[in-house]
N, C-alpha and C positions, 0 to 999 in steps of 0.2 A: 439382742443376744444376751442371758442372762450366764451369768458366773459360770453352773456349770457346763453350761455350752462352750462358753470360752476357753475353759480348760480342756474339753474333747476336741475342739480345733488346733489348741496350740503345737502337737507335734508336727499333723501335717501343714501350720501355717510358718515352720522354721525349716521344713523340710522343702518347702515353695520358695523362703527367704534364699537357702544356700544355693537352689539351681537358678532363681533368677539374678544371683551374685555373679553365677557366674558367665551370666551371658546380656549382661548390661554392659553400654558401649559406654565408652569413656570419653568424656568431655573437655576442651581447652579453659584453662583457668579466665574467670571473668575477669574483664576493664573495670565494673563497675563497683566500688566497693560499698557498705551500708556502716555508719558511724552511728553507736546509740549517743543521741545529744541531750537526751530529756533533764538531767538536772543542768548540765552547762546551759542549756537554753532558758532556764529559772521553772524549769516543769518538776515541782516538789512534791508530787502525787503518789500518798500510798494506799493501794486498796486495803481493806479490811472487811473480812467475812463473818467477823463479829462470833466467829465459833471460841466456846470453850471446853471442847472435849467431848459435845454429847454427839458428833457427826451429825448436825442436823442437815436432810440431805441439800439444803439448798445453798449453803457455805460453799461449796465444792462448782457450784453452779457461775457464778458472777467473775466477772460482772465489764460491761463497753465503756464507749467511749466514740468521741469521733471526731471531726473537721467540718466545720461551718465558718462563713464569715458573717457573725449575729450582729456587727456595727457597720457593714456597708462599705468598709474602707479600700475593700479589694485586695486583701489578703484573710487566710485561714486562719481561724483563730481553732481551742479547741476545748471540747467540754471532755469532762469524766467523770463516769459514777461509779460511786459506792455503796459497801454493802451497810449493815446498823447492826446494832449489839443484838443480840439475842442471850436467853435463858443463860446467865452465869458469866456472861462475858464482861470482860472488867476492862473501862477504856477511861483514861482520862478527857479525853477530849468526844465529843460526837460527831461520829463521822458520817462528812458530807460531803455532796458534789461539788466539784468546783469546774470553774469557769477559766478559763488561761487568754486574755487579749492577747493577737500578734501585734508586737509593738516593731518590729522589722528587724531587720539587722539579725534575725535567730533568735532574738530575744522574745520572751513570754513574759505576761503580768499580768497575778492574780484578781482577775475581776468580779468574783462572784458574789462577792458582799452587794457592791454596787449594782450588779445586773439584776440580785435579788434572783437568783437561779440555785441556790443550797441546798437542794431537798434533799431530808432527813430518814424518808423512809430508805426500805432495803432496798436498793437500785438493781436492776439489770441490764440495763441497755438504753437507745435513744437514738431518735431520727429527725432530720432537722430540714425545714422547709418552710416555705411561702404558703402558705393553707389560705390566708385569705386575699392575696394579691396584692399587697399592699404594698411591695416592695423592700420587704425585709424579711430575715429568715427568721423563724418560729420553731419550737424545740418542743420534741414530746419523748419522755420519759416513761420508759416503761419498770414495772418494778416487782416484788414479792409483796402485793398489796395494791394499796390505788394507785393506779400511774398519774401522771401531772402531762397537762399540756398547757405549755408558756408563749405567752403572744408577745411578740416582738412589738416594742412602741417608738421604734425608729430611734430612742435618743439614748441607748444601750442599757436600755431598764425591759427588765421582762413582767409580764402581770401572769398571775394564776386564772387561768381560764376553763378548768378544767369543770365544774360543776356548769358553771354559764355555757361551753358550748357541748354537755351534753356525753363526755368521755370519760375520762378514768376506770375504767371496768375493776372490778378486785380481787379477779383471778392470776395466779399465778402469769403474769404476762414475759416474755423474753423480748425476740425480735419484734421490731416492727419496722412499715416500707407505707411511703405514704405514694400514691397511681391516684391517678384518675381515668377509673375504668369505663365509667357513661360518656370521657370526651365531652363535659360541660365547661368546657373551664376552671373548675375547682377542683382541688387534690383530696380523697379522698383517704381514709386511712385505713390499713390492715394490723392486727396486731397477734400476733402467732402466742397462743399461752401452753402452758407444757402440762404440769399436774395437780391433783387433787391433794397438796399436800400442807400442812397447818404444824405448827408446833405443838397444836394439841392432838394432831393423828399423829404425829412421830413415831415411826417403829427403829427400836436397835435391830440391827443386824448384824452376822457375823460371817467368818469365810474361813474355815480352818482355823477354827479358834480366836481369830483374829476381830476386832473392834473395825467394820468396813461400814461409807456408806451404800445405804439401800440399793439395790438397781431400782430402776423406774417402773418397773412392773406391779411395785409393792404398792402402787398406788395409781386410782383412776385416771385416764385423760378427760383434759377437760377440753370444749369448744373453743376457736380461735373466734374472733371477732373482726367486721368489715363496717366500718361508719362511713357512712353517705356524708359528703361536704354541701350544707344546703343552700352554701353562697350567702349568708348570713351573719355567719359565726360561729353556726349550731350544727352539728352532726347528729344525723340519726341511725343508731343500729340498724342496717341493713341485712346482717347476715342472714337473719330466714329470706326475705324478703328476695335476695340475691342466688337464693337455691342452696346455700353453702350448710344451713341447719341440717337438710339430710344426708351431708358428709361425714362419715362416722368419724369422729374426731380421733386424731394422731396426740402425740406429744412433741408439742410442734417447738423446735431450738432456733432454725435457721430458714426464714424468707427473700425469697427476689420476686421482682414482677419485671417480663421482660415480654413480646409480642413474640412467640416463640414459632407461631404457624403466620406469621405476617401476614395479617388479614386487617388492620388498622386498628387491633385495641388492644388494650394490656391484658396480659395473663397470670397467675399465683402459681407459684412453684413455694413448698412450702417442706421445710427437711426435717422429721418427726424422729423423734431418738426410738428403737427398738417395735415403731408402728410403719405401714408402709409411706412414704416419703406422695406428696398428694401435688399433682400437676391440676390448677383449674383452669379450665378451657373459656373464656369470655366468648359466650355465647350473642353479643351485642345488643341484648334488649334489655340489660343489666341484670343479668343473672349468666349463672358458675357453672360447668357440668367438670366432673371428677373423672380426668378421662388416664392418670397415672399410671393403674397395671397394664392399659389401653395402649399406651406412648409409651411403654417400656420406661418409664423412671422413676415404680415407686420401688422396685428393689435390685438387687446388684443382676447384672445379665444371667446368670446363673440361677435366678430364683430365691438368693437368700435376703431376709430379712438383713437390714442394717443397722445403723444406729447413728442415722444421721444428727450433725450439729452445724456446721457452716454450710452457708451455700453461696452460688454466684452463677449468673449467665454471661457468655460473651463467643465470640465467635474464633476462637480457635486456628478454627482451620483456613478463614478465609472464603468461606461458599455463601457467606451472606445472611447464613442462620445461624442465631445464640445457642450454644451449646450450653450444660451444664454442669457443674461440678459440686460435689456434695465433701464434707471432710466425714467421717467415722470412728469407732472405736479399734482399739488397737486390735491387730490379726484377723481383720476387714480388708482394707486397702481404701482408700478412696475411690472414688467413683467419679469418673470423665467419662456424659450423655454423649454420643454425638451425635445432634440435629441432622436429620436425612435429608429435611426438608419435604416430608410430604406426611407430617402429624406422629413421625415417630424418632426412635430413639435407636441405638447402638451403648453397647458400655462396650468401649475402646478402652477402659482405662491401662490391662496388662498389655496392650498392641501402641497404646502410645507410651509406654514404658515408666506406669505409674506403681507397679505392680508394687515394686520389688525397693523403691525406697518410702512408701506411705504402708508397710505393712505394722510395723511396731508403734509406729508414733498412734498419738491419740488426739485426732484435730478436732480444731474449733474453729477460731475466725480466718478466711480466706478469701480471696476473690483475684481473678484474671485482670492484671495490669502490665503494661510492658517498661518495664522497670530499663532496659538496654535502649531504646529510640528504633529497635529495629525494623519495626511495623507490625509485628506479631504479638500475640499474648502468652505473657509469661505467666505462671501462678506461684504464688504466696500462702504459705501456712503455720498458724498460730497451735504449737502445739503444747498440750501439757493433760497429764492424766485425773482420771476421776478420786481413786484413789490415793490416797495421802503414804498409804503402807506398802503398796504396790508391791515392793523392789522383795519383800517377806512372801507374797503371793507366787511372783513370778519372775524369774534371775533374769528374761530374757527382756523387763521393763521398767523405768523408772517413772516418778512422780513428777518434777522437774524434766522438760524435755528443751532440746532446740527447735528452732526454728525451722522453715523449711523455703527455700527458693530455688523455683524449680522453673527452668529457663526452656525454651520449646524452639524445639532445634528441627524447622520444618512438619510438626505433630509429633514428635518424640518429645516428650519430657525429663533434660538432665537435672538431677539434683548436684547443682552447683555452690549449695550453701557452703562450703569448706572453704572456699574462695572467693568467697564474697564479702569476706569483712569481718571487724570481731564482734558488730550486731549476732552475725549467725554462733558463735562461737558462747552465748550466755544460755545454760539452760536454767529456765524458770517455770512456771505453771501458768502460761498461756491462753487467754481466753480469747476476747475481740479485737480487731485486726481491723485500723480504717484506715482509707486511701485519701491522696492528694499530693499537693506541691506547695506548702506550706512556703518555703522561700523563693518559689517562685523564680526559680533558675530552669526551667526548662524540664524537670524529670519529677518522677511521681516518688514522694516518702511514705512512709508508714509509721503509724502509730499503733504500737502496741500495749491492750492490759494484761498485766495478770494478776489472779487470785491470791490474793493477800500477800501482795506485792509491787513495788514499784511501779508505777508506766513507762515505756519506753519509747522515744522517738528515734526514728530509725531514718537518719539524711540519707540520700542517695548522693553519691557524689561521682560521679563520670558517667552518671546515665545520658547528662545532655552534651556529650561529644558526637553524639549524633545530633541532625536537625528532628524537630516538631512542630507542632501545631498544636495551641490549648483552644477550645471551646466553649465559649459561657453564650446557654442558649435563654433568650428572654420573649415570655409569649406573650401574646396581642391576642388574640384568642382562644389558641391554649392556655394553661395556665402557666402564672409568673415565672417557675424556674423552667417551663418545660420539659416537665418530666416525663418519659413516655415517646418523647421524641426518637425519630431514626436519623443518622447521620451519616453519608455513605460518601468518604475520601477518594478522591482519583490522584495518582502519581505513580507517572513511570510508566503507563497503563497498569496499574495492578489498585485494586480497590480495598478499602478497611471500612467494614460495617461496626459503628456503635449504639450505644443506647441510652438517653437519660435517665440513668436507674437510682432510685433511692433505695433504701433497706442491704439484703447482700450482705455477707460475710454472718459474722455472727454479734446481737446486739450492738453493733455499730452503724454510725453515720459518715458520709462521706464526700468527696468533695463533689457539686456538679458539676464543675465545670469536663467535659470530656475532651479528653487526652489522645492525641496521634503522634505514634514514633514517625518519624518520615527517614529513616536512613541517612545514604548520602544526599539526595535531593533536596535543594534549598527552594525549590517551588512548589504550588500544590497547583496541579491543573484543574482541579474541579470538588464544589461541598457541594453534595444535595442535604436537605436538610428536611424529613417530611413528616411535619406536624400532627400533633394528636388529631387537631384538629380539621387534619385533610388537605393543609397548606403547603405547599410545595416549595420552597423556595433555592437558588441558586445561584453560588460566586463560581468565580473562577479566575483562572491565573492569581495564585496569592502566595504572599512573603510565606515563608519557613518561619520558625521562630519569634511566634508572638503569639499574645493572648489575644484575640480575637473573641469580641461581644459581637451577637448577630439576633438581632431583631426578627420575630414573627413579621412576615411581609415587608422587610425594609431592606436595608443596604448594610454591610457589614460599621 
């Protein structure tokens, strides 16, 4: 949707605001409250977009961040990237990524000197995995330039690997999610790039006089990229290879890969800013078919184009199939797919009552977690706007936004952030949004960045007055983290379907271990657990509350 489109929607998208104001149900204030910890935890991270004044549009763009355990020890540690100077920008210092070891107790320390993980170029995002089985996780960096991918050498030193195994592409790269789509046992990698855009095509642009950046349309898409893992070291560009070259290319922000028609392989859902939003269907002989306008989710139910940036799969409602959810631009709404289960889609999002609080915000990083232990998926959104001047545009928007936590009261969606803590209560310019349980109390935190500003860590604290269950899946012949895996809970008779997902949300990494609310129930009657690679495996009767390692083929 370009500028003046957005302004020919905006009466009747406040005119939608005021009647669905008035017939949103009203929600009990949350147990659970979110504490930002990030400097008391020693996380002293400021992004920098490296702008000074000429709106070049990729400042506005950046930049992730995420949860990995990169030394083994059995807690989260956490990486961030940053942006780099560009044309005019005056920094004293050069800004890099860094590295935060969980040293426990809440406590962070900066590791990045030592892990040798700094990169200098313009950062965007980054995903973090076992790529070559070795038992340690490995970091790929995507960026506005050549992305870097870092091999873990088990003794918390990373090596640049990025020419030797065959990656770095030097397209404008954002998201990336590492699947293994042929089920060889190696983790393959996707990496979603956005646009044709350089500091020497810069175009100014303007909006009512006004100094704005560009919309996205000012400039070409460019193709996203899928590298083959060859079990070696080395990846090789698969994307013709894979069918994916005759997908007209989007302007891709936000990827997940989840088995979305569970037929046993992974799929690309991939959320393209102002292009249609692209579902690829794994056809199983290792190649993609483009089945999106098909499945109903490459644009809003209604037929309009979006302007997607975050995305995330998970199941919702409880029927066993991942549903999806996209974040968009302001006087859009977000978009909740609902999985029918038979190759197609629903947008539920104004009937599960998404309508009317995601109509002004402007999202980025998000993804379905049950932040309460109730057994349901809650969602999370990272908001903040494109524009810097916005509030001169539009009375009805600001540049700095809050957050959004949005609790799912049986498929109704209440926007509970007001009561959830003074996390919700800071607005800033929000970009990626990753998941996990960094202190490892029972409940899932979040990490947030934002654009030329601070990081934020957001504790959860009374999430785990309910019981759970953590899951760290380790494959035998799958691959090492298990990514791709289905994970299907019994308690109570009532079942919760998950998924070992890498990528999700926007330029963020996150944690794998998979996470179940259990309620009040302090037992789990039953884990099926069914392997990429066709393995079936199953416990039962098991303790509530504990982290539970479960071996391909073995015993918990």
């Amino acid at each position: 949707m370009n500028a003046d489109e957005r302004s020919v929607c905006r009466a009747v998208s406040i005119a939608l605001l005021l009647l669905w104001s008035q017939v949103a149900i009203s929600s009990p204030e949350s147990q659970v409250q979110f504490a930002e910890v990030a400097v008391a935890s020693g996380i002293d991270f400021h992004h920098t977009h490296g702008g000074s004044g000429e709106l070049f549009y990729v400042e506005t763009m950046g930049s992730g961040g995420g949860f990995l355990d990169y030394d083994g020890d059995g807690d989260l540690d956490i990486y961030l990237v940053n942006g780099a100077s560009l044309p005019g920008h005056q920094t004293a210092e050069i800004p890099i990524n860094r590295l935060y070891r969980n040293e426990g107790e809440g406590r962070f320390a900066d590791a990045t000197s030592v892990a040798g993980v700094g990169d200098t170029h313009y950062g965007m995002g980054c995903a973090a995995a076992d790529f070559d089985n070795d038992g340690d996780t490995d970091l790929y960096v995507t960026n506005f330039g050549p992305e870097v991918l870092y091999r873990n050498e088990g003794n918390g030193t990373f090596v640049d690997m990025t020419s030797a195994a065959g990656v770095g592409d030097s397209l404008w790269s954002t998201s990336a999610a590492w699947l293994d789509y042929d089920n060889d046992g190696w983790l393959d990698l996707y990496t979603a790039n956005y646009i044709d855009f350089s500091i020497e095509n810069h175009q100014p642009c303007h909006q009512r006089g006004l100094h704005v950046y560009c919309d996205p349309d000012k400039y070409d898409s460019v193709p996203d990229r899928l590298y083959h893992n060859e079990g070696d070291g080395r990846f090789k560009d698969a994307t013709a290879e894979a069918g994916l070259e005759r997908i007209v290319p989007g302007r891709g922000l936000g990827v997940t890969c989840t088995d979305y028609d569970r037929d046993g392989d992974i799929d690309i859902y991939v959320a393209n800013d102002e292009t249609p939003n692209l579902l690829m269907r794994n056809e199983g002989n290792g190649r993609f078919q483009e089945v999106g306008l098909f499945s109903g989710v490459s644009h809003s139910g209604s037929g309009e184009l979006q302007s997607g940036m975050g995305v995330d799969a998970g199941d919702y409602d409880g029927d066993g199939y991942p549903d999806l959810f996209v974040t968009n631009f302001s006087y859009e709404t977000y978009t909740l797919y609902r999985n029918l289960g038979n190759g197609f889609f629903s947008d539920v999002s104004a009937s599960a009552g998404l309508a009317e609080p995601t109509l002004l915000p402007l999202g980025f990083g998000t993804r379905f977690f049950d932040f309460d232990n109730d057994g349901d998926l809650d969602l999370f959104c990272a908001n903040g706007h494109i524009f810097h001047n916005v509030e001169q545009l539009e009375s009805s928007l600001t540049y700095a936004q809050k957050n959004q936590l949005l609790r799912n009261d049986g498929g109704w969606f209440a926007d509970i952030s007001a009561s959830s803590g003074p996390a919700f209560e800071i607005a800033r310019v929000s970009r990626g949004a990753a998941f996990g349980d960094y202190d490892d109390d029972g409940d899932v935190d979040i990490l947030v960045t934002n654009n030329n500003g601070p990081a934020e860590l957001l504790r959860n604290d009374g999430g785990n007055r309910q019981h759970w269950l953590t899951v760290r899946t380790v494959g035998t012949k799958s691959n090492r983290d298990g990514i791709g895996a289905r994970l299907e809970l019994w308690v109570g008779g009532h079942r919760q379907v998950r998924e070992v997902i890498s990528g999700a949300s926007y330029l963020s990494t996150h944690d794998l271990r998979v996470h179940f609310g259990l309620g009040a129930s302090q037992r789990v009657d039953r884990l099926d657990i069914y392997w990429p690679s066709g393995q079936v495996d199953r416990w039962e009767d098991l303790d509530a509350d504990q982290f539970l390692v479960v071996c391909e083929g073995g015993a918990p």
